[in-house]
C-alpha positions as CSV (number, residue, x, y, z in Angstrom):
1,X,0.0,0.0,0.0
2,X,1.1,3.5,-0.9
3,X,2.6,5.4,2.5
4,X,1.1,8.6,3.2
5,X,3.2,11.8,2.2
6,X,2.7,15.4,3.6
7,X,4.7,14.8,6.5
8,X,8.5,15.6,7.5
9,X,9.1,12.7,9.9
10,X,8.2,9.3,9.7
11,X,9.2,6.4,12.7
12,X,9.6,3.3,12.5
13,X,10.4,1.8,16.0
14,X,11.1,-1.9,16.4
15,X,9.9,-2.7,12.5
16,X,13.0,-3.5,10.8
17,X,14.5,-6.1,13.0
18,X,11.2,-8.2,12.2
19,X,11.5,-8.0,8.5
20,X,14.0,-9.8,6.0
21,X,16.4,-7.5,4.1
22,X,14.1,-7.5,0.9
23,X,10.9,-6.6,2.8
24,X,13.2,-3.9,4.9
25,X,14.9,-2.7,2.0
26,X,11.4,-1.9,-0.4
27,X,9.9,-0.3,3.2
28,X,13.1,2.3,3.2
29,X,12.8,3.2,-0.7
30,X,8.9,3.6,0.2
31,X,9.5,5.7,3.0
32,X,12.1,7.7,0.9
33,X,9.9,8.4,-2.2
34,X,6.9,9.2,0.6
35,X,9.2,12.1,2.6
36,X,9.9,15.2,1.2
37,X,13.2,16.8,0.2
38,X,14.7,17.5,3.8
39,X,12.4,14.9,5.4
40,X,13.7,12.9,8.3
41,X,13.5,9.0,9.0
42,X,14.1,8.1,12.3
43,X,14.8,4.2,13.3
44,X,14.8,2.8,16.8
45,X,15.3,-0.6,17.6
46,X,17.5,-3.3,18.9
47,X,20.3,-3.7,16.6
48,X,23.6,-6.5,16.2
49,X,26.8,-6.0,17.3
50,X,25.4,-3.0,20.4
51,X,28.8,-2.1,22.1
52,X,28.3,-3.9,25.6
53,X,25.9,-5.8,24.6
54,X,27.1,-7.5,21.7
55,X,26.5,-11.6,22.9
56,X,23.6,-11.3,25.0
57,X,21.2,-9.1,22.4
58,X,22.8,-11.0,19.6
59,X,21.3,-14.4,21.3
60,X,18.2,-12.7,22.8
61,X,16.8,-11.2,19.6
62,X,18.3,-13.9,17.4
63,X,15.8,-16.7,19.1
64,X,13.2,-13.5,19.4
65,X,13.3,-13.5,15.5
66,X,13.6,-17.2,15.0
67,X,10.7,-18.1,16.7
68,X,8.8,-15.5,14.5
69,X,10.4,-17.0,11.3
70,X,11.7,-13.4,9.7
71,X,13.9,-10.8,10.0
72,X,17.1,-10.7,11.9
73,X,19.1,-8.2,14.0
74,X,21.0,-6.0,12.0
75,X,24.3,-3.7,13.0
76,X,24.1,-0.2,12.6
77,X,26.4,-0.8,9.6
78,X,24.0,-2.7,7.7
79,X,21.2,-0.5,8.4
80,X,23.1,2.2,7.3
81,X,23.9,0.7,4.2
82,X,20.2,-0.3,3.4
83,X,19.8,3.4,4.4
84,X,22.1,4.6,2.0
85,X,20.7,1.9,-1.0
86,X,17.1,3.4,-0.7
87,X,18.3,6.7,-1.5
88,X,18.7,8.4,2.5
89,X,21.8,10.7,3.4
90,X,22.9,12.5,6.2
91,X,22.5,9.0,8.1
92,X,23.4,9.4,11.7
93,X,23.5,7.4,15.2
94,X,22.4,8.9,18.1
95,X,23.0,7.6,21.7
96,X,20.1,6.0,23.7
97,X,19.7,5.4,27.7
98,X,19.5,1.7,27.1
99,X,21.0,0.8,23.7
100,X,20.9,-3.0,24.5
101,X,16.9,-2.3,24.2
102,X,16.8,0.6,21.3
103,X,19.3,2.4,19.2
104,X,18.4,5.1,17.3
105,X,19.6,6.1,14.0
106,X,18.3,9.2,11.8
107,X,18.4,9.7,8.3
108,X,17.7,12.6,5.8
109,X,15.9,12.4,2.2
């Protein structure tokens, strides 16, 4: 379904981690052509590889996902890379209370 546009921010919090890369990837390029010029995307979820927190929310979230049957933890790496293939810039990571739980990463059309 088409996303609704008008709007300079659009969320997506704990929504990528549940997907597969293709299903994640076509949600970012949707939410690219639906922001305008300037419009920000703003990601928080659990992600791979959390400094600190790298075994136990790798194992947590990896049996989280496998008993749903999709998606997988990313790193902020890889997000940012599917960030970048979708068409986002200015992609940038910003610091959480409890990253183990939620990191947040923005990113500019």
């Amino acid at each position: 379904d088409p996303l609704p546009e008008g709007y300079d921010l659009i969320t997506l919090v704990r929504v990528l981690h549940d997907h597969d890369d293709a299903v994640a990837l076509t949600l970012l390029r949707r939410i690219h052509a639906a922001l305008p010029p300037g419009g920000t995307l703003l990601i928080a979820e659990p992600m791979a590889q959390t400094p600190g927190a790298e075994r136990s929310g790798d194992a947590y979230f990896g049996f989280y996902l496998l008993a749903m049957g999709t998606g997988r933890p990313r790193s902020v790496a890889e997000i940012r890379a599917m960030l970048h293939a979708a068409g986002f810039g200015q992609v940038r990571t910003r610091r959480t209370a409890l990253p183990l739980i939620a990191c947040v990463i923005t990113a500019t059309r």
